[in-house]
PyMOL Python script that loads the backbone (N, CA, C, O; Angstrom):
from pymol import cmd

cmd.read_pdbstr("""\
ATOM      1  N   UNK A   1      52.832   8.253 -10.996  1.00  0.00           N
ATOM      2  CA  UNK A   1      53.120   9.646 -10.802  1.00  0.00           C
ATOM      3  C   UNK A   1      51.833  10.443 -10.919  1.00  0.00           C
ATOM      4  O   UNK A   1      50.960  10.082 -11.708  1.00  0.00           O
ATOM      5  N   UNK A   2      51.656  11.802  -9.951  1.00  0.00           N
ATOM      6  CA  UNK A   2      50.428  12.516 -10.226  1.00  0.00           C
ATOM      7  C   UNK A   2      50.794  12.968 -11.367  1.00  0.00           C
ATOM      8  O   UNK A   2      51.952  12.976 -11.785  1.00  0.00           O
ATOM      9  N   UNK A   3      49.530  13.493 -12.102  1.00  0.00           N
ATOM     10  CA  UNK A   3      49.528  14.410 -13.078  1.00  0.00           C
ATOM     11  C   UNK A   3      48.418  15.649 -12.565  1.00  0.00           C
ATOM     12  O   UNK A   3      47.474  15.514 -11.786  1.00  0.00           O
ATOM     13  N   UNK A   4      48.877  16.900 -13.285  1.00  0.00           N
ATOM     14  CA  UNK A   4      47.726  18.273 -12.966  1.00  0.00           C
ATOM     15  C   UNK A   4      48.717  19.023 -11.447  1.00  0.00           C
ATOM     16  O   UNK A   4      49.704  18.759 -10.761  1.00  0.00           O
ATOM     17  N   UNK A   5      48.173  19.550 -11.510  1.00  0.00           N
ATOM     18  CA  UNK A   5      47.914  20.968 -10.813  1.00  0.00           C
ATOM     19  C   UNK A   5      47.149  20.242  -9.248  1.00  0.00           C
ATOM     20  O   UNK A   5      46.202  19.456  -9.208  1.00  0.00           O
ATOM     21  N   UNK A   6      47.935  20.824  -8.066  1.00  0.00           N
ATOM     22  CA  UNK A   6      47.495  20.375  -6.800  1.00  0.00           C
ATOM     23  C   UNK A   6      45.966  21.328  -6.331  1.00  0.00           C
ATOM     24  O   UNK A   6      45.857  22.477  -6.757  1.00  0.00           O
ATOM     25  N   UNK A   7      45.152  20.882  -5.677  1.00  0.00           N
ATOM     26  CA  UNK A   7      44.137  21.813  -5.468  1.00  0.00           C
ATOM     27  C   UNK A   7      44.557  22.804  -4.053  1.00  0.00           C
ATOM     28  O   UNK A   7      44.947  22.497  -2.927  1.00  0.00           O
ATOM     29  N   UNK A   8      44.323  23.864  -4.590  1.00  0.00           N
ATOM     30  CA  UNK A   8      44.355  24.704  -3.367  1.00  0.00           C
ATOM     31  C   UNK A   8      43.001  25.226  -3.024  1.00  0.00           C
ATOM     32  O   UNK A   8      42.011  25.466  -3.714  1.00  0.00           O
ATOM     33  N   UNK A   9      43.260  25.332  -1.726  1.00  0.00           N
ATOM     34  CA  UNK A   9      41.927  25.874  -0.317  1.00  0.00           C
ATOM     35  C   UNK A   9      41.808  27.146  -0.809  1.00  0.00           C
ATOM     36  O   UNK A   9      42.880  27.706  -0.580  1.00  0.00           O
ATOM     37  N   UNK A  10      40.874  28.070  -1.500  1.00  0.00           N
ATOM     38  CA  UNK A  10      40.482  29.102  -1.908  1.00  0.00           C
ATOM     39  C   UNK A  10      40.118  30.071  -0.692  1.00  0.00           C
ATOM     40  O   UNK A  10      39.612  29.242   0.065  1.00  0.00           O
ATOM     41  N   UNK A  11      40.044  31.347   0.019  1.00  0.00           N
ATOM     42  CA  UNK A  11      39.971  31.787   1.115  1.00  0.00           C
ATOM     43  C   UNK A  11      38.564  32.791   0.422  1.00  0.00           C
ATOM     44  O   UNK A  11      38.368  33.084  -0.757  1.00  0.00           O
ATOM     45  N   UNK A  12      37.792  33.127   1.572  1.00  0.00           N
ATOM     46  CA  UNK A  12      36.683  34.123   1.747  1.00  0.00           C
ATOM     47  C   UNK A  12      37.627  35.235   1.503  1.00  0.00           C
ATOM     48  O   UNK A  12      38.755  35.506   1.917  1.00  0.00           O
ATOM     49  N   UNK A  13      36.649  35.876   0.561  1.00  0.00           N
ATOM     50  CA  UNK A  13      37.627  37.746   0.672  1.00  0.00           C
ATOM     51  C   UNK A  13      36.867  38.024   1.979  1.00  0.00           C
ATOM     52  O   UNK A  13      35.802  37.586   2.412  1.00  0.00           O
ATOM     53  N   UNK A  14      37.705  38.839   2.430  1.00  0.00           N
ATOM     54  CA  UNK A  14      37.501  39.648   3.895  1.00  0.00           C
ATOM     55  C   UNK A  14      35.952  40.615   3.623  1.00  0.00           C
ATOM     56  O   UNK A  14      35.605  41.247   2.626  1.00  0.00           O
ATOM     57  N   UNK A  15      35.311  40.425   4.838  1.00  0.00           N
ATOM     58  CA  UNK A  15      34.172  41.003   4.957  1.00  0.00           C
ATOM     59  C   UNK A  15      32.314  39.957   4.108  1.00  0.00           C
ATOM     60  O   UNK A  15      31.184  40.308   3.768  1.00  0.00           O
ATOM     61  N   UNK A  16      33.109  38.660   4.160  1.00  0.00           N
ATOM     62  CA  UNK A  16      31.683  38.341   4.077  1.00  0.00           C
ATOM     63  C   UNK A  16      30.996  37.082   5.178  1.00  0.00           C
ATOM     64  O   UNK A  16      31.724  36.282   5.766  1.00  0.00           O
ATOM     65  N   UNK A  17      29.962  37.092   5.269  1.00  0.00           N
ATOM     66  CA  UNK A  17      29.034  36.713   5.983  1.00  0.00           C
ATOM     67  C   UNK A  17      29.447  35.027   6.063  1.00  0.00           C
ATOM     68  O   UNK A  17      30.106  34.472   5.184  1.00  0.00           O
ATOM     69  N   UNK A  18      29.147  34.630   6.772  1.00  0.00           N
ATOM     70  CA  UNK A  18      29.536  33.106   7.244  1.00  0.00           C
ATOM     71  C   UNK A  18      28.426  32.638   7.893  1.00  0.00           C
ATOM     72  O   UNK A  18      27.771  33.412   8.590  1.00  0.00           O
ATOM     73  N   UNK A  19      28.000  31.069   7.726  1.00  0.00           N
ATOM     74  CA  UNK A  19      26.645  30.656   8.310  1.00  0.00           C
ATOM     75  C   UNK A  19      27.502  30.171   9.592  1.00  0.00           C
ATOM     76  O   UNK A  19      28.670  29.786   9.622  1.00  0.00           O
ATOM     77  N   UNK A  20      26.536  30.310  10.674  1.00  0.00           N
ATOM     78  CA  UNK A  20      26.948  29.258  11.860  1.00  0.00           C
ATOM     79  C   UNK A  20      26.065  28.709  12.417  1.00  0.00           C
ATOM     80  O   UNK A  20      24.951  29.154  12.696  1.00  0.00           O
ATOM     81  N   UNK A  21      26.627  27.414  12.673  1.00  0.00           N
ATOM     82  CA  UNK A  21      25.804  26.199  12.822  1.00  0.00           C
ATOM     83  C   UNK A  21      24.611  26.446  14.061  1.00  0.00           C
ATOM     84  O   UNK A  21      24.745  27.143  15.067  1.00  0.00           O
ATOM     85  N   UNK A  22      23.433  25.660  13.653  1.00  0.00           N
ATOM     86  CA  UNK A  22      22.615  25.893  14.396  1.00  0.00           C
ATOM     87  C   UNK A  22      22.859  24.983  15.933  1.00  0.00           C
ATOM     88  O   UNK A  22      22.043  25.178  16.833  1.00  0.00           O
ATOM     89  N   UNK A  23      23.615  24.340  16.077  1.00  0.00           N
ATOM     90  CA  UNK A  23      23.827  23.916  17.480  1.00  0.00           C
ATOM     91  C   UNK A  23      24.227  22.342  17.106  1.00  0.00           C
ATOM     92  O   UNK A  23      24.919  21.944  16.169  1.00  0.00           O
ATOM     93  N   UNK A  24      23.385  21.381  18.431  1.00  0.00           N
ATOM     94  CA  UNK A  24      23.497  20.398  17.856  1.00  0.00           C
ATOM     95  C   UNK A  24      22.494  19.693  17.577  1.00  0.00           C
ATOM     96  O   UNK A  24      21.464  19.857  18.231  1.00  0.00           O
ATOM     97  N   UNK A  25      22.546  18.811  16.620  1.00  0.00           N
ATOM     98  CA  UNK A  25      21.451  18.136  16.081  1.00  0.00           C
ATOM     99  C   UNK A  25      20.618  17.062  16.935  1.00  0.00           C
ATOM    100  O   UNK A  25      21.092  16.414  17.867  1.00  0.00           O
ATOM    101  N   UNK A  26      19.120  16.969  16.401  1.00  0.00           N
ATOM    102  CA  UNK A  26      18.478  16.189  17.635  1.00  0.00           C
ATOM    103  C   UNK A  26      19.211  15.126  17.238  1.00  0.00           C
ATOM    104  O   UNK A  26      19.858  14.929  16.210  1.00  0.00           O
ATOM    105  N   UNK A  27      18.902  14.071  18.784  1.00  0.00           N
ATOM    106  CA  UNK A  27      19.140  12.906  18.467  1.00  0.00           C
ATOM    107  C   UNK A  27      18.034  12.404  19.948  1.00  0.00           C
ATOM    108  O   UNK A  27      17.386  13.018  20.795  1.00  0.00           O
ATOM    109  N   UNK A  28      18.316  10.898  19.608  1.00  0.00           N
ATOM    110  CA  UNK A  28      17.400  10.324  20.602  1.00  0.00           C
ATOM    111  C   UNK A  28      17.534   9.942  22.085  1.00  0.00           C
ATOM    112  O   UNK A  28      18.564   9.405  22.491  1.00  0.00           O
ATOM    113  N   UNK A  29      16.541  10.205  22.860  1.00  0.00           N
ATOM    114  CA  UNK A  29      17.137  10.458  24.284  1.00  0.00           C
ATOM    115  C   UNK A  29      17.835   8.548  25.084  1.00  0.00           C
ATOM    116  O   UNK A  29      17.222   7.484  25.000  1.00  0.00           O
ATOM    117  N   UNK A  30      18.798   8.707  25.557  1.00  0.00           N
ATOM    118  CA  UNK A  30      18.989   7.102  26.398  1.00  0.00           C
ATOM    119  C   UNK A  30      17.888   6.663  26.784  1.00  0.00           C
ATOM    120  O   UNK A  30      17.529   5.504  26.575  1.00  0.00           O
ATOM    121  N   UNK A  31      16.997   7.783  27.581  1.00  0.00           N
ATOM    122  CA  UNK A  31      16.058   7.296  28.735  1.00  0.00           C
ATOM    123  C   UNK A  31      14.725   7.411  28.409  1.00  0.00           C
ATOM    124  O   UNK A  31      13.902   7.285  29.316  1.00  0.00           O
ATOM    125  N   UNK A  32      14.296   7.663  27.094  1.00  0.00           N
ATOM    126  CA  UNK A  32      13.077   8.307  26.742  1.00  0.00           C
ATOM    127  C   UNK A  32      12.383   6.756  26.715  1.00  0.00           C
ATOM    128  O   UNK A  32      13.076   5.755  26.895  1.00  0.00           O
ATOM    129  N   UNK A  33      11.042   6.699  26.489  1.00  0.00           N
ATOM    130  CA  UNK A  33      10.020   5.973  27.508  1.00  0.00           C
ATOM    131  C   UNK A  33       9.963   4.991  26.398  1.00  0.00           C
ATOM    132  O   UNK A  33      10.625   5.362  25.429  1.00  0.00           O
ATOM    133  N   UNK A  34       9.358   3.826  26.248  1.00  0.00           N
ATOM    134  CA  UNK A  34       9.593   2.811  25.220  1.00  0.00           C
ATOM    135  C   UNK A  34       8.143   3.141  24.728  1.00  0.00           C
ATOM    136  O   UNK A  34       7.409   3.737  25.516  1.00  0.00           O
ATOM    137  N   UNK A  35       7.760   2.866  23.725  1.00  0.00           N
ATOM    138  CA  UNK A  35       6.628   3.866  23.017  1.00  0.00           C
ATOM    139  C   UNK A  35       5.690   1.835  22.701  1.00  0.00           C
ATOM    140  O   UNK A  35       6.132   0.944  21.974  1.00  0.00           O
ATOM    141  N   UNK A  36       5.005   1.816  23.164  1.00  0.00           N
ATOM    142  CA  UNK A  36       4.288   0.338  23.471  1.00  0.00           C
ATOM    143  C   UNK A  36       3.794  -0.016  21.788  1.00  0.00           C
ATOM    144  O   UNK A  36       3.640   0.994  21.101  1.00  0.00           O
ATOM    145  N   UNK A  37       3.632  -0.870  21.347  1.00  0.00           N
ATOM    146  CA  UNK A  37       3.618  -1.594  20.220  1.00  0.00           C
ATOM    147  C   UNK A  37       1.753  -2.307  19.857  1.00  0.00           C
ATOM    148  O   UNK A  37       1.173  -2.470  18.784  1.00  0.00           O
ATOM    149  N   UNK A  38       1.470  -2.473  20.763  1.00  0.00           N
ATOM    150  CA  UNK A  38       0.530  -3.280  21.678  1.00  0.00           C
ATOM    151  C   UNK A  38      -0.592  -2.384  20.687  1.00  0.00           C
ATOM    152  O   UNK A  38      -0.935  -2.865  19.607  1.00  0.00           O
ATOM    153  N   UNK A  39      -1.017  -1.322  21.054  1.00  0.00           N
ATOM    154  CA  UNK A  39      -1.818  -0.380  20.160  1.00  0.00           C
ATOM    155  C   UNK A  39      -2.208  -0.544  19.329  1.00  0.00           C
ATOM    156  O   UNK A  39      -3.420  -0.676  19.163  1.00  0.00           O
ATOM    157  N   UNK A  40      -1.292  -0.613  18.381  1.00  0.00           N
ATOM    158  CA  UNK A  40      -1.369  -0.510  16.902  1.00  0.00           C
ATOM    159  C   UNK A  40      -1.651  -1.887  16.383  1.00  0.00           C
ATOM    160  O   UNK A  40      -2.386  -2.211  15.450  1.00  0.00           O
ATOM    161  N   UNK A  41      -0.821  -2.735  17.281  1.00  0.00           N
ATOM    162  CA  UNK A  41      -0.963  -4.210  16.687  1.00  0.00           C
ATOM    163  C   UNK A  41      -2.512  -4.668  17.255  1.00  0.00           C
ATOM    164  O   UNK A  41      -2.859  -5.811  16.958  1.00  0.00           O
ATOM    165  N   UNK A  42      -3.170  -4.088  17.814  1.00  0.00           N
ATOM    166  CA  UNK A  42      -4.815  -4.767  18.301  1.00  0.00           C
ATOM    167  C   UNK A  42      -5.629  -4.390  17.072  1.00  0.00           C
ATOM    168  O   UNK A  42      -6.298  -5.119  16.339  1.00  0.00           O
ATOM    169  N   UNK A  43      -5.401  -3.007  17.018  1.00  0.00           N
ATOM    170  CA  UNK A  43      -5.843  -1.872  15.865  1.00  0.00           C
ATOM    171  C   UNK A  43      -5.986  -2.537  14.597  1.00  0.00           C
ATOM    172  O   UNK A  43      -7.062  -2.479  14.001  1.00  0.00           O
ATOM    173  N   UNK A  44      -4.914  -3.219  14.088  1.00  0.00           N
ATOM    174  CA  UNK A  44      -4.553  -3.908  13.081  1.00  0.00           C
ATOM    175  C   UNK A  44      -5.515  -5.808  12.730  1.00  0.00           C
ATOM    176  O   UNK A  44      -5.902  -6.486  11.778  1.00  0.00           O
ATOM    177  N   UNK A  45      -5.457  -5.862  14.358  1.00  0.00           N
ATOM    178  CA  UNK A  45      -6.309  -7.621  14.271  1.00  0.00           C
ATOM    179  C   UNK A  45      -7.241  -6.875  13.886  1.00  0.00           C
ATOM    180  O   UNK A  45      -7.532  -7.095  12.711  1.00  0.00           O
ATOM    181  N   UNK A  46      -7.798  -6.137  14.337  1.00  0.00           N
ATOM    182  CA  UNK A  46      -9.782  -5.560  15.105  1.00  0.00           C
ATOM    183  C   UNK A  46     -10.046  -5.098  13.266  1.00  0.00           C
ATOM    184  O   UNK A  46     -11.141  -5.287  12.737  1.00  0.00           O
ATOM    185  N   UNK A  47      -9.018  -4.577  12.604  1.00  0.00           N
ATOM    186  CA  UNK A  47      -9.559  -4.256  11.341  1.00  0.00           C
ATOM    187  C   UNK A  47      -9.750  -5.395  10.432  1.00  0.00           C
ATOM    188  O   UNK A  47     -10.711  -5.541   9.677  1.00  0.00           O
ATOM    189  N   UNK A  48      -8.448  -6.425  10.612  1.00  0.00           N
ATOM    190  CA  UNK A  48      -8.634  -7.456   9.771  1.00  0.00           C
ATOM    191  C   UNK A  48      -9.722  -8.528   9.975  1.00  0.00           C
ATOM    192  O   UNK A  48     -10.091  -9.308   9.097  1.00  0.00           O
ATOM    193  N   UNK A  49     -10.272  -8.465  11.448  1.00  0.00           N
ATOM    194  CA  UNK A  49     -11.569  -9.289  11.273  1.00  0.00           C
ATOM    195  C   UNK A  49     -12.413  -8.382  11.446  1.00  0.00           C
ATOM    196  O   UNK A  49     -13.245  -8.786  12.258  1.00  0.00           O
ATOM    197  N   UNK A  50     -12.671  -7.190  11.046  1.00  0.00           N
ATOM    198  CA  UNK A  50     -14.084  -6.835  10.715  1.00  0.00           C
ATOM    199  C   UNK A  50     -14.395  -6.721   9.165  1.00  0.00           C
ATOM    200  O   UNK A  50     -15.509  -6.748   8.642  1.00  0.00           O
ATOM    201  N   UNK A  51     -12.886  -6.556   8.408  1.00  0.00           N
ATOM    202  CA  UNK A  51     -12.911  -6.591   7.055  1.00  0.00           C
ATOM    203  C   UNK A  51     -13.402  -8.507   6.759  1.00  0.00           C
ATOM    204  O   UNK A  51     -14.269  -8.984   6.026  1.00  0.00           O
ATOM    205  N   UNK A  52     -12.584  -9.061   7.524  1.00  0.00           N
ATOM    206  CA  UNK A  52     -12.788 -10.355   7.113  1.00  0.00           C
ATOM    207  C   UNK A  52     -14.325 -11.047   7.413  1.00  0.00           C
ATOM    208  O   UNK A  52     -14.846 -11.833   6.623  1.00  0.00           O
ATOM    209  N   UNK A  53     -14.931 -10.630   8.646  1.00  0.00           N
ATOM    210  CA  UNK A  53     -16.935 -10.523   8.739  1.00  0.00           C
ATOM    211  C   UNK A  53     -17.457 -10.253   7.319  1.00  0.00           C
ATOM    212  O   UNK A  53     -17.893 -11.061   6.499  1.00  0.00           O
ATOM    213  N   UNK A  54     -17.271  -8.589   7.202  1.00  0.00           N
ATOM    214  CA  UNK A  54     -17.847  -8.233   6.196  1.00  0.00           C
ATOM    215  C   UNK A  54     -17.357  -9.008   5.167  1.00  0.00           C
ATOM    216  O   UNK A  54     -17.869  -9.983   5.718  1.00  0.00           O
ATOM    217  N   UNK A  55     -16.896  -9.440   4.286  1.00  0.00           N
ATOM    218  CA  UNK A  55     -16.648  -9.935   3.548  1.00  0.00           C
ATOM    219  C   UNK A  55     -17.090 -11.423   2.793  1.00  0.00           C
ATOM    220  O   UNK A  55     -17.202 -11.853   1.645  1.00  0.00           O
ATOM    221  N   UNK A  56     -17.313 -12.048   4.566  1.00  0.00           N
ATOM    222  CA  UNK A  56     -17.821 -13.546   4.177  1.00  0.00           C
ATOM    223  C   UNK A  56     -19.458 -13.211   4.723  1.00  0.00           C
ATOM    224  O   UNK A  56     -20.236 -14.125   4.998  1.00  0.00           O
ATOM    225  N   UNK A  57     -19.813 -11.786   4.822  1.00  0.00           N
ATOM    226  CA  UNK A  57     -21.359 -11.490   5.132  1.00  0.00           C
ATOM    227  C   UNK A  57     -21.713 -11.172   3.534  1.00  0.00           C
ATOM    228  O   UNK A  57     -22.711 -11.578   2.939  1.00  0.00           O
ATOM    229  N   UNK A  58     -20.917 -10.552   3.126  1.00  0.00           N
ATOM    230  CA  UNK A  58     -21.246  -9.849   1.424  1.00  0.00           C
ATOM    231  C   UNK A  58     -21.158 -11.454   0.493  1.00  0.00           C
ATOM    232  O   UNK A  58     -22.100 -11.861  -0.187  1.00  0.00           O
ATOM    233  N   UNK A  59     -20.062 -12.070   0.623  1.00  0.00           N
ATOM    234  CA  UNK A  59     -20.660 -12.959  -0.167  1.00  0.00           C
ATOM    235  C   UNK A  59     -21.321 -14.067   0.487  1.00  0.00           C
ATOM    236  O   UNK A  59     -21.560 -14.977  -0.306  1.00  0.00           O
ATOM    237  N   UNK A  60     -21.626 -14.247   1.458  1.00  0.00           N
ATOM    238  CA  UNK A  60     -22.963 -14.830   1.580  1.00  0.00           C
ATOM    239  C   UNK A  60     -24.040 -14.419   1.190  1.00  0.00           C
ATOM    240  O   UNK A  60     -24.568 -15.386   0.640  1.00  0.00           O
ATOM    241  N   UNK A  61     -24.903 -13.305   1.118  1.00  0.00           N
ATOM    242  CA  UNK A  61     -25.601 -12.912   0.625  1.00  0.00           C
ATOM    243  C   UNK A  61     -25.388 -12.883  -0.819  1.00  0.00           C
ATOM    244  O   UNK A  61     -26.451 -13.252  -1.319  1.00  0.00           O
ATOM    245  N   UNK A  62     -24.513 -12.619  -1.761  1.00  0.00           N
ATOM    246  CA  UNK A  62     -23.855 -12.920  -3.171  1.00  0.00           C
ATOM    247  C   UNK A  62     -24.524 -14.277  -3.289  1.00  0.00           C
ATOM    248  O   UNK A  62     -25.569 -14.278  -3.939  1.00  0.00           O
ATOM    249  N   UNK A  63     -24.149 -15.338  -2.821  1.00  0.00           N
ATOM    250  CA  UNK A  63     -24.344 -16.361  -3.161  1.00  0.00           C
ATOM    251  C   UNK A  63     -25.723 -16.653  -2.597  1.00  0.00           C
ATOM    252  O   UNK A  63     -26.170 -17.513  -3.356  1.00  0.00           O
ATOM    253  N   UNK A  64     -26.477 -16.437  -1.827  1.00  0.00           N
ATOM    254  CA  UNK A  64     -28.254 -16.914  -1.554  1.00  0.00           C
ATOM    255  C   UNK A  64     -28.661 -15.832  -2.405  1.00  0.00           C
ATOM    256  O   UNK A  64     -29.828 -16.173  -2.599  1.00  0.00           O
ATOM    257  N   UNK A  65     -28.465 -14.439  -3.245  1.00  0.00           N
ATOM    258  CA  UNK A  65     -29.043 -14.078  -4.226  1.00  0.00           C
ATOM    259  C   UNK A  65     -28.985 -15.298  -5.834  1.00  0.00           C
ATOM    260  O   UNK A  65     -29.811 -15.687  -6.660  1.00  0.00           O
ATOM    261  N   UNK A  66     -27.695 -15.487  -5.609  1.00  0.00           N
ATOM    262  CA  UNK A  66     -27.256 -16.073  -6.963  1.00  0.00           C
ATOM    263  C   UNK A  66     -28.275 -17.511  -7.193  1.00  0.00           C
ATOM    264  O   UNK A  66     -28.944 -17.827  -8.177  1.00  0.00           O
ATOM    265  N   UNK A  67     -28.061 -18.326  -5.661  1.00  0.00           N
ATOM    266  CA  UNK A  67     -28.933 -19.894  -5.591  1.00  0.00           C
ATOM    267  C   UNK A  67     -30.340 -19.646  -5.370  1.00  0.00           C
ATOM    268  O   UNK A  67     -30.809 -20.753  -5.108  1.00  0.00           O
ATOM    269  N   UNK A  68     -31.470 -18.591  -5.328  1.00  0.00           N
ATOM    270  CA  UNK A  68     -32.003 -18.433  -4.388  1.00  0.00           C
ATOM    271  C   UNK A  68     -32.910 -18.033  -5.836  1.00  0.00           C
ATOM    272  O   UNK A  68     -33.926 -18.709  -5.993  1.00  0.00           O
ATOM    273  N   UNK A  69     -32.653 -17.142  -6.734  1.00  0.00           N
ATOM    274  CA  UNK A  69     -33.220 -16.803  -7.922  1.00  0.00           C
ATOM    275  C   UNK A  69     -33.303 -17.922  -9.567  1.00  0.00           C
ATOM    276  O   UNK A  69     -32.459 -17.967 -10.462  1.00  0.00           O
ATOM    277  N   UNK A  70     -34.298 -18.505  -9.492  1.00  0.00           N
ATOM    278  CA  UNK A  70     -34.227 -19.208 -10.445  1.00  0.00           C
ATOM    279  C   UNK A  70     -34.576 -18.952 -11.364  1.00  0.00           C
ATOM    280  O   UNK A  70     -34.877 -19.921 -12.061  1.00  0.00           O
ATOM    281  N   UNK A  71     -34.740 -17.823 -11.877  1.00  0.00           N
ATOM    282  CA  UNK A  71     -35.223 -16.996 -13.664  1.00  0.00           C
ATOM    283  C   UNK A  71     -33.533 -16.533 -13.939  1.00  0.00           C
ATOM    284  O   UNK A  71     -32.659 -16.257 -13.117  1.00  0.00           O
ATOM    285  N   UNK A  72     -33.483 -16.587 -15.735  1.00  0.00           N
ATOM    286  CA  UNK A  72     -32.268 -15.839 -15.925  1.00  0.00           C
ATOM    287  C   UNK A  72     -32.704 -14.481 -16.303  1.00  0.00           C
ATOM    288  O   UNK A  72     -33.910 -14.260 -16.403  1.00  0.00           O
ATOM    289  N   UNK A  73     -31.839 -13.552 -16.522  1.00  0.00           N
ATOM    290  CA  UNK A  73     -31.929 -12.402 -17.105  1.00  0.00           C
ATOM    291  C   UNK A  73     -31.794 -12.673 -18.383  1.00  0.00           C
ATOM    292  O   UNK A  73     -31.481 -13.668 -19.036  1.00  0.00           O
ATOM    293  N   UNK A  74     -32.196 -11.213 -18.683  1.00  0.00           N
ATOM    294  CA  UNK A  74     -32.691 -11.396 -20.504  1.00  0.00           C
ATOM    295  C   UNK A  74     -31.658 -11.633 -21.067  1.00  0.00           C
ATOM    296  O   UNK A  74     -31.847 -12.178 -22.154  1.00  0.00           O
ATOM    297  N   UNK A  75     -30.233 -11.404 -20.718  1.00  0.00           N
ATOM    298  CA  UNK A  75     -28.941 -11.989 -21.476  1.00  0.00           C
ATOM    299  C   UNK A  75     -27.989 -12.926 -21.469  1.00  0.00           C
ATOM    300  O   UNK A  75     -26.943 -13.188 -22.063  1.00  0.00           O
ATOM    301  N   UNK A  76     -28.917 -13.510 -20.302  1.00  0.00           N
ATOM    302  CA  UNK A  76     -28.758 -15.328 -20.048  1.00  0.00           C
ATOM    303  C   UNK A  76     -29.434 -16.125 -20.826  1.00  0.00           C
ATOM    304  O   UNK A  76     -28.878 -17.105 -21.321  1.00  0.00           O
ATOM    305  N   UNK A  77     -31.168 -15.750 -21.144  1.00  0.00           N
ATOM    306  CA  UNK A  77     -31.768 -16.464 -22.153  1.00  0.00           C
ATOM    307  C   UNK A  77     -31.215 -16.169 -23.283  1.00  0.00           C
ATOM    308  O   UNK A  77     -31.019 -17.151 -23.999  1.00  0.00           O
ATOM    309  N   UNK A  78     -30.870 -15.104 -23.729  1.00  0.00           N
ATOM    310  CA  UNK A  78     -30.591 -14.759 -25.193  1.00  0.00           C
ATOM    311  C   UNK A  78     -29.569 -15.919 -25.405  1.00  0.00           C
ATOM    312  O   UNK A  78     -29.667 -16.868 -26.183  1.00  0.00           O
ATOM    313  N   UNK A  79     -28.585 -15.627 -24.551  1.00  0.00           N
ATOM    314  CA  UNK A  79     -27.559 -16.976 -24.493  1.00  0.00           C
ATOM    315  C   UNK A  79     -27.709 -18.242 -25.024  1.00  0.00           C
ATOM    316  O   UNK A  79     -27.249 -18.843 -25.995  1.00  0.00           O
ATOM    317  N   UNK A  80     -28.685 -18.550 -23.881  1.00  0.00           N
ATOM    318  CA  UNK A  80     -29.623 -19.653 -23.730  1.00  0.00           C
ATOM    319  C   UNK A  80     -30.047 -20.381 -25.265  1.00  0.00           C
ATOM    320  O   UNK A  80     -29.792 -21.496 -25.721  1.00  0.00           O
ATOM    321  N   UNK A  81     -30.793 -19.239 -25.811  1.00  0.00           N
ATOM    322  CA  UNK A  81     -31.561 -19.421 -26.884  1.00  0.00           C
ATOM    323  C   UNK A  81     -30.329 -19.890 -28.088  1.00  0.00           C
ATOM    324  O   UNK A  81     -30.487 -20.809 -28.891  1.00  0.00           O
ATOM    325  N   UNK A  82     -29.557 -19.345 -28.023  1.00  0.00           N
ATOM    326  CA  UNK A  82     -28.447 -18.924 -29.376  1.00  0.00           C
ATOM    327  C   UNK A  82     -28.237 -20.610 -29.667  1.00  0.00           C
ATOM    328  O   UNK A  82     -28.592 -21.485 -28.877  1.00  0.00           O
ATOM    329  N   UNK A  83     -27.543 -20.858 -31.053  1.00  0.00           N
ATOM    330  CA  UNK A  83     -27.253 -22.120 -31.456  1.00  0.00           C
ATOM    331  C   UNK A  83     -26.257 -22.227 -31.090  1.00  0.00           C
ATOM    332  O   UNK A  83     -25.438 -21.516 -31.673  1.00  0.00           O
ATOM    333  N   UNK A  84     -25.835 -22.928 -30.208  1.00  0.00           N
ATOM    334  CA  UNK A  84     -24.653 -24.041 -30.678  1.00  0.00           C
ATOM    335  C   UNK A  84     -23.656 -24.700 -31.705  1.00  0.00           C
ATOM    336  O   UNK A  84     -23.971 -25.641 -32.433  1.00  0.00           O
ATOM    337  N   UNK A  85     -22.693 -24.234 -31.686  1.00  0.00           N
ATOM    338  CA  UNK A  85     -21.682 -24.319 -32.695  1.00  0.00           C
ATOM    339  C   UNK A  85     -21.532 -26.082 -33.038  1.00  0.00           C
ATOM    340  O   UNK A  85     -21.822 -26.807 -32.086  1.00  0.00           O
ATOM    341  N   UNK A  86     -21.135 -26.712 -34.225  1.00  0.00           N
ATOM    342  CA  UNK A  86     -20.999 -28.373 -34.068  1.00  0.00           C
ATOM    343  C   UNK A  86     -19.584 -28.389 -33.450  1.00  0.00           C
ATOM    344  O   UNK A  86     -18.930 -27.350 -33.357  1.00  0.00           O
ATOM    345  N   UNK A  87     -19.069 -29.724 -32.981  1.00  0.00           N
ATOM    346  CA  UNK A  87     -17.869 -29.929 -32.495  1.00  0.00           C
ATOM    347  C   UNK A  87     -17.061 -30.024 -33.460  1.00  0.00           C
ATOM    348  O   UNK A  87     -17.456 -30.564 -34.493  1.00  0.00           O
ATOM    349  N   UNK A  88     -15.716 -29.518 -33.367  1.00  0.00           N
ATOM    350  CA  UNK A  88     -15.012 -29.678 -34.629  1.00  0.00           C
ATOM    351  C   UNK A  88     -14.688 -31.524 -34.512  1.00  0.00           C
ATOM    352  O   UNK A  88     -14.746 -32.244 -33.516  1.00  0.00           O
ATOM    353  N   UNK A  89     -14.453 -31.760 -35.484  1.00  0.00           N
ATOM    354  CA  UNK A  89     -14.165 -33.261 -36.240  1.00  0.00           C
ATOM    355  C   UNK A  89     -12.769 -33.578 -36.003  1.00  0.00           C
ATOM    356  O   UNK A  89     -11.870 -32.801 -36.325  1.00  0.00           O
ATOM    357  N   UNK A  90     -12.487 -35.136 -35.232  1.00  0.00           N
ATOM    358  CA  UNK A  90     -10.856 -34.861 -35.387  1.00  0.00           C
ATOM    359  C   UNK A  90     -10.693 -35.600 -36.461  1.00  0.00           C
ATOM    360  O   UNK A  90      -9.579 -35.707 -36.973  1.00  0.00           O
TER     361      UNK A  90
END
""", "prot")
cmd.dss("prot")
cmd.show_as("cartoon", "prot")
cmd.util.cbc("prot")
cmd.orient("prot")
């Protein structure tokens, strides 16, 4: 069984303003032109191998600095220099 009070449709008092609809809403045309894909997807290779060049250009050079220099820096020798802990004992 319901329970409560049925809702009733409340009415505008007379004399006020009402919105009306602005028409109809866009939507998309049947015939409108197929918008090519092709673009964006070249756009997309052409970036990933120039990122991917640069990248194996930067660390190439990374690495003929790294093999290429045979002095350490002063906080490699310090390193260097420091004692050695003994091995723990089993």
């Amino acid at each position: 069984m319901a329970q409560g009070k049925l809702k009733v449709k409340s009415k505008l008092p007379t004399g006020t303003k009402t919105k009306k609809g602005k028409g109809k809403p866009v939507t998309k045309r049947n015939n409108a032109p197929v918008k090519s894909k092709n673009i964006a997807v070249e756009r997309n290779k052409m970036k990933a191998k120039v990122t991917k060049m640069v990248n194996a250009q930067a660390e190439q050079q990374l690495r003929a600095l790294a093999t290429s220099s045979g002095e350490l820096s002063a906080a490699q020798q310090h390193v260097a220099k420091a004692p050695k802990a003994p091995a723990p004992a089993k």
